[in-house]
N, C-alpha and C positions, 0 to 999 in steps of 0.2 A: 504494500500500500504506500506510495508518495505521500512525501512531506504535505501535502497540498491539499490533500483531500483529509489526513488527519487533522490537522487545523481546521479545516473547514468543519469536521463534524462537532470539532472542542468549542468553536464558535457558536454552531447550533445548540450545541447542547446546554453551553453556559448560556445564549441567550435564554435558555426554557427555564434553566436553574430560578434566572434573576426575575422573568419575567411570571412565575407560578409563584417563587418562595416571598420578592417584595411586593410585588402583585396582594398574593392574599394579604402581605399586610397592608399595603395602601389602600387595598378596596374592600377588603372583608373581614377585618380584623372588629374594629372599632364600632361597627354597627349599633346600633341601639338594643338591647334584647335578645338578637338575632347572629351579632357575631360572632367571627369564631374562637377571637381570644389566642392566648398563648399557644393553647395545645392545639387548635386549628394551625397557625403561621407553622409550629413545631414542624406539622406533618406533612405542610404544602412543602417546605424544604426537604425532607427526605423523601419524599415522592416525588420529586423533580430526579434527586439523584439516581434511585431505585429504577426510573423508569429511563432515562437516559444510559443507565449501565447496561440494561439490556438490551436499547435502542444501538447505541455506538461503542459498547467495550469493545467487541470484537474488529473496531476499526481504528479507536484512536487510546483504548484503555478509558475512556471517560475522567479522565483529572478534573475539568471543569475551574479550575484552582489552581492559580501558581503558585500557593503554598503545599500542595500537593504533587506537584511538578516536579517543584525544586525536592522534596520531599524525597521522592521516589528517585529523582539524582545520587541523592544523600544516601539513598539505601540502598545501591547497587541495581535499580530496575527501569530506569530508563534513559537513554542517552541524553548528556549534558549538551549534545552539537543542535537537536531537536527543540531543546527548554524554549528559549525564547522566541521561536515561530509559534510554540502554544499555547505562550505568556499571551501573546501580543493578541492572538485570535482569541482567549479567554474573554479578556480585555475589552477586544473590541465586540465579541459579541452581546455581553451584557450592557455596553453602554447602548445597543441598539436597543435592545430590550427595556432599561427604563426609558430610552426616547419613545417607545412604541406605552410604555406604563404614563409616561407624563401628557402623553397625548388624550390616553383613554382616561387618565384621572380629571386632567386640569387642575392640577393644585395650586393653591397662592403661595408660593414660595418666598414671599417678600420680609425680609425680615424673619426669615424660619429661625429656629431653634434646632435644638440640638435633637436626634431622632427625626425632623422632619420629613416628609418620601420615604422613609423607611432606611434613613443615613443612622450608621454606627456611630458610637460616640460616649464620652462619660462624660459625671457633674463633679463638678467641687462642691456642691452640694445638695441638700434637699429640698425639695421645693416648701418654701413655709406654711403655706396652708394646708398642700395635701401630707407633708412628712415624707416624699418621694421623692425616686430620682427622675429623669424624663421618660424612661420605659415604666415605670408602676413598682419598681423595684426598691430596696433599702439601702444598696451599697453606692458609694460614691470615691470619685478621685481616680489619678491614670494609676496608680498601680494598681488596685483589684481592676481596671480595666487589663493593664497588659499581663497580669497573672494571669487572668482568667481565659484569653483568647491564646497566649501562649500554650496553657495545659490542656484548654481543651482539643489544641492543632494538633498535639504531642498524640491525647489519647483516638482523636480520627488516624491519622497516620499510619497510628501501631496498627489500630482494626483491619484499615485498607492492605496492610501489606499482610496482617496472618490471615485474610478474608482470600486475601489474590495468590497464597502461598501455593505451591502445585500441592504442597501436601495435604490443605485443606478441603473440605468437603465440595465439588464439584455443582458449577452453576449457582450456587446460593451466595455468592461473594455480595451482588446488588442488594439484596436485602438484607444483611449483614449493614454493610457499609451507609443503605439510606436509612436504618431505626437507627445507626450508630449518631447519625444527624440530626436526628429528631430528637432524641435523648443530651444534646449539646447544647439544639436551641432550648428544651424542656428547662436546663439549668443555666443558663448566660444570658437569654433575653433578657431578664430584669438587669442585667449589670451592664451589656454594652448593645444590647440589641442583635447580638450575636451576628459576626463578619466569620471568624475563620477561612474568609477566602478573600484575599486582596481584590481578585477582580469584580467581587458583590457589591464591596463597599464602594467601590470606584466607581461603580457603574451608577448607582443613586447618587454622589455626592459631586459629581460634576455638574447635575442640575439644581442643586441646592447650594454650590457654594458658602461662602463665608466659613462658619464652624465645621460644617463636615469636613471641607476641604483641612481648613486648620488642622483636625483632630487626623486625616487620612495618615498621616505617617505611621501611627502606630498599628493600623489595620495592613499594615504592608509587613510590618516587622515582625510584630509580634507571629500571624501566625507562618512566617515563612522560619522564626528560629523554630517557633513550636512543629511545625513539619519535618524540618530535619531532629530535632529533638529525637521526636515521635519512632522515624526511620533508624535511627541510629541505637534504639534503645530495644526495638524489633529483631535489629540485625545480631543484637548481645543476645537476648533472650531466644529469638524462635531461629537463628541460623546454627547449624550443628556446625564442626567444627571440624577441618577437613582428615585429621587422625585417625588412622586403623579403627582405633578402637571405638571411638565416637561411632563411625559410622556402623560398625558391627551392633550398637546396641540399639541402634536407630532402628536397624532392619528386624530386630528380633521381636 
């Protein structure tokens, strides 16, 4: 398969990511009564992934994420000459997708805040009347931001490479990897609105400007150290170790 068409599917695929996971929250989250809330956005994100992995693994591995890219660099499973043509197409396919979300939202973006469109981001602190931060959440300030997106990069990472490992149970890696997402936003919305993927964030905070942009650095950082973290910590743990004897007991 060329370079050319892999990217192109990492493109599609990231547009569906950004376009279902910030999607449900721009338009379905917040409803009166009727929305879907946390564990609604939770499962629009991993059923993006879930259905995409089945859609495009077998074309492009579905990274969707160039903290997951670079990740899987890190971890020995995929070429480092490749990373940035699927950076760039992640990238760019999510910014089409909030173009295609801001179209269909029409937001007023003027003067937004922090979390506006559905942009990642922490507070310094709580809001005075509700006792919150800008997600609905208790924690405030950039380090439980970059802890959090950090560890939770580390623990997607681990999942994706012992989900995708040949020794693992066959075909069920997608749904492995997208409840593994669901269960990330279930625990981080309330703290940053959950990014774990540079190109999600990027892709909503181009259009909102101001604070999201300000705050984008850490949504680049954090989960690209936490993906190699993640990879690296897979490769101690679930790689045997190329020794006689290792492998003898591996087989037995």
């Amino acid at each position: 398969m060329s370079l050319f068409k892999k990217s192109l599917a990492e493109a599609f695929g990231t547009f569906w990511l950004v376009l279902g996971g910030c999607g449900a929250a721009v338009l379905a989250c917040g409803v009166p009564n009727t929305g879907i809330g946390y564990v609604g956005v939770a499962l629009a994100f991993g059923l993006t992934v879930l259905t995409m992995a089945f859609a495009i693994g077998h074309i492009s591995g579905c990274h969707l994420n160039p903290a997951v890219t670079l990740g899987l660099v890190a971890g020995g499973r995929f070429s480092i000459k490749e990373a940035p043509a699927y950076i760039i197409a992640q990238v760019l396919g999510g910014i089409l997708a909030a173009a295609v979300l801001y179209v269909i939202a029409q937001p007023d973006l003027t003067n937004a805040g922090i979390g506006a469109f559905a942009t990642n981001g922490w507070s310094e602190s709580l809001n005075i009347d509700t006792g919150r931060n800008p997600f609905g959440g208790l924690t405030v300030g950039m380090t439980s931001a970059l802890i959090t997106e950090v560890v939770m990069t580390a623990a997607f990472l681990f999942v994706i490479m012992g989900a995708t490992d040949e020794r693992a149970p066959k075909g069920l890696a997608p749904i492995a990897i997208g409840l593994c997402l669901t269960l990330i936003h279930l625990i981080s919305i309330p703290v940053t609105n959950t990014s774990v993927n540079p190109a999600r964030s990027t892709a909503v905070a181009v259009f909102v400007g101001g604070i999201a942009i300000k705050q984008l650095w850490l949504f680049w950082v954090a989960p690209i150290v936490g993906g190699v973290i993640g990879a690296f910590i897979y490769r101690l743990v679930g790689e045997s170790c190329p020794c006689c004897k290792c492998k003898k007991e591996e087989n037995k």
